[in-house]
C-alpha positions in Angstrom: -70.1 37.2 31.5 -70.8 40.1 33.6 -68.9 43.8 33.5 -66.0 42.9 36.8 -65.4 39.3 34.9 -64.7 41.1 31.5 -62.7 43.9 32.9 -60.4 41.7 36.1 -60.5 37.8 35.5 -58.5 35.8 34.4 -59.9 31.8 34.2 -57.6 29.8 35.6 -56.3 26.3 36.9 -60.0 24.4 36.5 -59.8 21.1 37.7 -61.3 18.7 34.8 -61.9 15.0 36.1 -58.7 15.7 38.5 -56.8 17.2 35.7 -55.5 20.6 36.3 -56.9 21.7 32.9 -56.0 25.8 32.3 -58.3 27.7 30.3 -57.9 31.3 30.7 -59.4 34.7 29.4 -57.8 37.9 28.2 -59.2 40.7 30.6 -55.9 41.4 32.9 -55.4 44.9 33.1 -52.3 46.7 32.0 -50.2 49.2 33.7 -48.6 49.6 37.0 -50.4 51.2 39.5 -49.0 54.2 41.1 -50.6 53.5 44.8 -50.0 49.9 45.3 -46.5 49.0 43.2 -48.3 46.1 41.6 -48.0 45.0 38.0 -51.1 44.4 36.2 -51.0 42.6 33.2 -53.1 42.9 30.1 -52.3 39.9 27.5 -52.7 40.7 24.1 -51.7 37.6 22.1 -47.8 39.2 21.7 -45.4 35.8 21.0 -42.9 35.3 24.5 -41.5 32.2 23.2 -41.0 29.7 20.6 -41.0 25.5 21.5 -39.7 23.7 18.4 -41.5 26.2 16.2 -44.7 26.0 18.6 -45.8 30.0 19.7 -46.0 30.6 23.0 -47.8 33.9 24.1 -48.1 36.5 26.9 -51.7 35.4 26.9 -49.6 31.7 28.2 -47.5 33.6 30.5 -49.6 35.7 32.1 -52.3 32.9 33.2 -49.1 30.6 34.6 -48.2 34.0 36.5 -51.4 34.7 38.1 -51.7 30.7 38.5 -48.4 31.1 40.6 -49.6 34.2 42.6 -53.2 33.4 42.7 -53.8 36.8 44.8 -53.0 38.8 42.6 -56.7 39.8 41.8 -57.0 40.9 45.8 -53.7 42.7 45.2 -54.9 44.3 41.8 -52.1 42.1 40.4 -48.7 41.4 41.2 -46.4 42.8 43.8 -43.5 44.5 41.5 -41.1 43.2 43.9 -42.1 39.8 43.2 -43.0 40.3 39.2 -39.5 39.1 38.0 -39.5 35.6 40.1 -42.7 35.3 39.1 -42.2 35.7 35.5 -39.1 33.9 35.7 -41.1 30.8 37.0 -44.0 31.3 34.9 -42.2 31.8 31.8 -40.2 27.7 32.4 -43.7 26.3 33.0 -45.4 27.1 30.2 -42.0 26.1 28.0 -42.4 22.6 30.3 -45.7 22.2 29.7 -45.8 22.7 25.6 -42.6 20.0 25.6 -44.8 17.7 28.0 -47.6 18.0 25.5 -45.2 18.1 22.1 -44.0 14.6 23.8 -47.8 13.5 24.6 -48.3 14.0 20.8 -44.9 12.5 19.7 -46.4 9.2 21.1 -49.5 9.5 20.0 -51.3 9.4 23.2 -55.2 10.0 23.1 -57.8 10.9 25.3 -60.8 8.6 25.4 -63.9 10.7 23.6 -66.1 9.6 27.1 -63.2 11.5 29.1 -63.0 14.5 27.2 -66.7 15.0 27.3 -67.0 14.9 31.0 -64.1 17.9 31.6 -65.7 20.1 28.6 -69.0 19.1 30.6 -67.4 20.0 34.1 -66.1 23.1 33.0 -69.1 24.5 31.5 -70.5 23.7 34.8 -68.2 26.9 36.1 -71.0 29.2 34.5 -74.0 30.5 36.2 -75.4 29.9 33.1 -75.2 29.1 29.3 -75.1 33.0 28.0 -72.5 33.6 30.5 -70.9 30.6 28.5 -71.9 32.0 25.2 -70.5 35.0 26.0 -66.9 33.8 27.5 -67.0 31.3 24.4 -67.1 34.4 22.1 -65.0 36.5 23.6 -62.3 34.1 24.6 -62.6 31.4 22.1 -63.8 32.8 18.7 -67.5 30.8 19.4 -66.1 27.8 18.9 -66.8 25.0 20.9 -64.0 23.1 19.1 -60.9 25.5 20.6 -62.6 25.1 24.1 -62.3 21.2 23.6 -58.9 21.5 22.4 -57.6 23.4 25.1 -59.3 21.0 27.8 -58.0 17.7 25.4 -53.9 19.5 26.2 -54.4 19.8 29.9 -55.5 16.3 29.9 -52.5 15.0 27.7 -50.2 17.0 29.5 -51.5 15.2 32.4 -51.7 11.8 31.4 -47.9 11.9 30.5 -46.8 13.9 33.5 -48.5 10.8 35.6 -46.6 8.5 33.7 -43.3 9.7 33.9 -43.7 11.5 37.4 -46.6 10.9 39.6 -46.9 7.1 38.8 -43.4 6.6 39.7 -43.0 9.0 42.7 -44.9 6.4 45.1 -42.9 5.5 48.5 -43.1 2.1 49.4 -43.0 1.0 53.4 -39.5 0.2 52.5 -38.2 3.1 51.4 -39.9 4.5 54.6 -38.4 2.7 56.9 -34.9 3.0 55.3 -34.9 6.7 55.0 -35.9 6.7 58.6 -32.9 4.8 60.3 -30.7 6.1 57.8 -31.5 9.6 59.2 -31.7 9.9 62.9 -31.2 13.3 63.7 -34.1 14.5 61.5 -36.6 13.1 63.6 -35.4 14.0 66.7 -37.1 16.8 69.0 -35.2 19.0 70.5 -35.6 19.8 74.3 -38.0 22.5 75.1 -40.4 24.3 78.0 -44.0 24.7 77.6 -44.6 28.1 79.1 -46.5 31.3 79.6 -45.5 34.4 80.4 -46.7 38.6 81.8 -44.4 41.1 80.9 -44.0 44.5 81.8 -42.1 46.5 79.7 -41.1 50.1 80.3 -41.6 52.9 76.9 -38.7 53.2 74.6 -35.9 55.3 76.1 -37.9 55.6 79.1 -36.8 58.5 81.9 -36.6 57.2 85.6 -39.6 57.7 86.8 -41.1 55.7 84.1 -38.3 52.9 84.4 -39.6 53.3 88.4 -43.2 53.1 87.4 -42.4 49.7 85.2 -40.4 47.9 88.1 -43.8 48.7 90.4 -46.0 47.5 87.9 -44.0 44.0 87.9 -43.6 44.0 91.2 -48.0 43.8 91.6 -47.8 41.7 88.4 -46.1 39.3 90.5 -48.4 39.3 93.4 -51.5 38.5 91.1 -49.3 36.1 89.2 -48.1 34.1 92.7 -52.0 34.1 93.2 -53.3 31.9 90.3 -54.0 28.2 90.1 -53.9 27.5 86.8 -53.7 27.8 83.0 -56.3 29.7 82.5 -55.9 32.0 85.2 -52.3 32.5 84.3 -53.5 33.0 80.8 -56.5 35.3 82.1 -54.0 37.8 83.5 -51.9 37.8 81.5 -54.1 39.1 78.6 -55.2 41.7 81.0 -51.5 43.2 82.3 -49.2 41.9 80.0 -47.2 43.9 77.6 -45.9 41.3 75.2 -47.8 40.2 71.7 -48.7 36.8 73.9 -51.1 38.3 75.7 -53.1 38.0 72.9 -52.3 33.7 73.5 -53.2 34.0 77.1 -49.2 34.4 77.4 -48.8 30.9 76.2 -45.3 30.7 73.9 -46.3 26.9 73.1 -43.6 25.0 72.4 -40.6 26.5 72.9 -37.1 24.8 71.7 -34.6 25.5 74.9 -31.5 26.1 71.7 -33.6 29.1 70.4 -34.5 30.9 74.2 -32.3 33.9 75.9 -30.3 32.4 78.9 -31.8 33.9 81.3 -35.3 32.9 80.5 -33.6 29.5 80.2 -32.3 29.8 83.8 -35.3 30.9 85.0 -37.5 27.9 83.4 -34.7 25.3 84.4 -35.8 26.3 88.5 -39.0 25.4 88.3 -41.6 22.4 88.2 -44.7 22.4 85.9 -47.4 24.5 87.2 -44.9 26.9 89.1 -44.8 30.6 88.3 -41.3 32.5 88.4 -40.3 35.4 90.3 -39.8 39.2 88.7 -36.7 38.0 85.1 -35.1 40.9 84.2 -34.8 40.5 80.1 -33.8 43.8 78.8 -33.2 47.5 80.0 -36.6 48.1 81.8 -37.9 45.4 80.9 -39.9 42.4 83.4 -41.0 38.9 82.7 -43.2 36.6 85.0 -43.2 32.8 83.9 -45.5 29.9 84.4 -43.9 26.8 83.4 -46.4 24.1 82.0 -44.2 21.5 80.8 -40.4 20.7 81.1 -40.0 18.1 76.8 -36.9 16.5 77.1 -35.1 15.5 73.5 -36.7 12.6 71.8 -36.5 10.4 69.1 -39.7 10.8 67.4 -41.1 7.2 66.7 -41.6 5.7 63.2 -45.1 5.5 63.4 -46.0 9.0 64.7 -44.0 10.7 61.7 -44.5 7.8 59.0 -47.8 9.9 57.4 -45.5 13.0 57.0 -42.7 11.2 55.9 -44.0 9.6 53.3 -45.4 12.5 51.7 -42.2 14.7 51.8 -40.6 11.6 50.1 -43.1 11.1 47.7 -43.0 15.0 46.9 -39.0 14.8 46.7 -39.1 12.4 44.6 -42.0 13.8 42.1 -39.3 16.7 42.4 -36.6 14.7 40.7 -38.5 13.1 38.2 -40.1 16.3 36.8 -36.4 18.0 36.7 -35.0 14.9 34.9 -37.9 14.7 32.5 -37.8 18.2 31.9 -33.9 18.2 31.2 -34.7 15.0 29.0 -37.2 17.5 26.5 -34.9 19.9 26.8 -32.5 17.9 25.7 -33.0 18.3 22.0 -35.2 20.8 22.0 -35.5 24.3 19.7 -36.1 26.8 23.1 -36.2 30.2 21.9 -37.2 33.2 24.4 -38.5 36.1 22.8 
């Protein structure tokens, strides 16, 4: 394993024949830095919990933690204002996970030898080559092959169970679909909104009057070349020229834009026109000028069934994987030995 991987990495989340199997190493540096405000962990084996008399280490934490925040090697670790969620989170995974697996055991649950060889296979695949494995092996696992395995053989119990109890039974029939769908009207409604771009011209911060004079001229012209195009593009070609707004950047083009969420008097000016028309000079602020080209005038709608079925059906299915994880988790709870150390 080469000097950056000894001193920065951490190996983590390796998918294993779609398991999310976690195997991690120890190199996570340790202090906060001074510049950035980011905590940088360094595990050392030091016990953070105890799950029915099963140890849980900071090596376990930190791995969830960078699992959860999996920038934190781009950000030379984690943001401190963000460490204590983090941890937080982190810290009721790993506790999850060991009861998943405790359970797994409890019912003797196995994973097929054939199984297991492919993941230890796929994740020696990771290597560039079999010293760099040789070398993570030693480092990380003692040299033995057999801890590797063992580790690999938990994320694939954890698995296995966590698809029995949660993934298996977290499938949304056409049914449910269609149920949840006339059950809840409003959600799928869209609201009425404009299609539009805009130029603006907008006068410096506490501007003096011959400045606030200078922006008014400027709109003024802006209107003329505005009143002149024929099109999108030209619209949008101007506007990245003249405009003083962050759309210019867009070709002035605010997408679509819900009527509920717009000032009045942009709504006002929008409502007067037909799509393809361009305003005249809005004033929106204290020295400030907007020029709008309306594109399209989207009333309120009821969004069909079959245009948001897809989505639906996967924010059910995740809501419902949502529950059954939180009611599993408060049933190995339940009589659990949870100590935080």
């Amino acid at each position: 394993m080469n000097k950056v991987m000894k001193l920065q990495v951490l190996l983590f989340c390796i998918a294993i024949s779609g398991a999310s199997a976690q195997v991690m190493a120890s190199h996570a540096r340790s202090l906060t830095t001074e510049s950035g405000g980011n905590v940088e962990l360094h595990p050392v084996g030091k016990p953070v919990a105890r799950v029915n008399g099963a140890v849980l280490t900071d090596i376990d934490l930190v791995r969830e933690e960078y699992s959860m925040f999996p920038y934190a090697r781009q950000h030379n670790g984690i943001p401190t204002s963000m460490e204590p969620g983090i941890r937080s989170g982190a810290m009721k995974m790993i506790i999850f996970e060991e009861l998943v697996y405790q359970e797994a055991k409890r019912r003797k649950m196995m994973i097929p030898p054939a199984q297991l060889d492919r993941a230890v296979a796929q994740f020696k695949k990771q290597f560039s080559s079999n010293r760099e494995y040789q070398d993570f092996l030693k480092q990380e696992f003692k040299g033995s092959p057999a801890l590797v395995r063992a580790r690999v053989e938990r994320s694939l119990l954890i698995e296995k169970l966590l698809a029995l109890e949660v993934t298996n039974k977290s499938a949304i029939t056409l049914a449910e679909e269609k149920a949840y769908y006339a059950a809840h009207p409003d959600r799928f409604r869209t609201p009425e909104a404009f299609e539009f771009q805009s130029i603006s011209i907008i006068a410096p911060q506490n501007a003096d009057s011959s400045q606030a004079k200078e922006a008014r001229k400027r709109a003024e012209a802006a209107l003329k070349q505005a009143k002149a195009t024929k099109s999108y593009d030209e619209f949008g070609v101007l506007a990245e020229k003249i405009s003083d707004d962050d759309f210019r950047v867009m070709m002035g083009d605010h997408k679509v834009a819900d009527r509920s969420k717009l000032p009045p008097v942009i709504v006002k000016a929008l409502d007067g026109l037909k799509p393809g028309q361009t305003s005249e000079i809005v004033e929106f602020g204290k020295n400030a000028y907007t020029i709008l080209r309306l594109n399209a005038h989207v009333p309120a709608a009821l969004q069909s069934f079959d245009a948001v079925k897809v989505q639906l059906k996967q924010q059910m299915a995740k809501d419902k994987a949502e529950s059954l994880r939180s009611a599993f988790s408060k049933t190995l709870t339940k009589n659990a030995k949870v100590e935080t150390l």
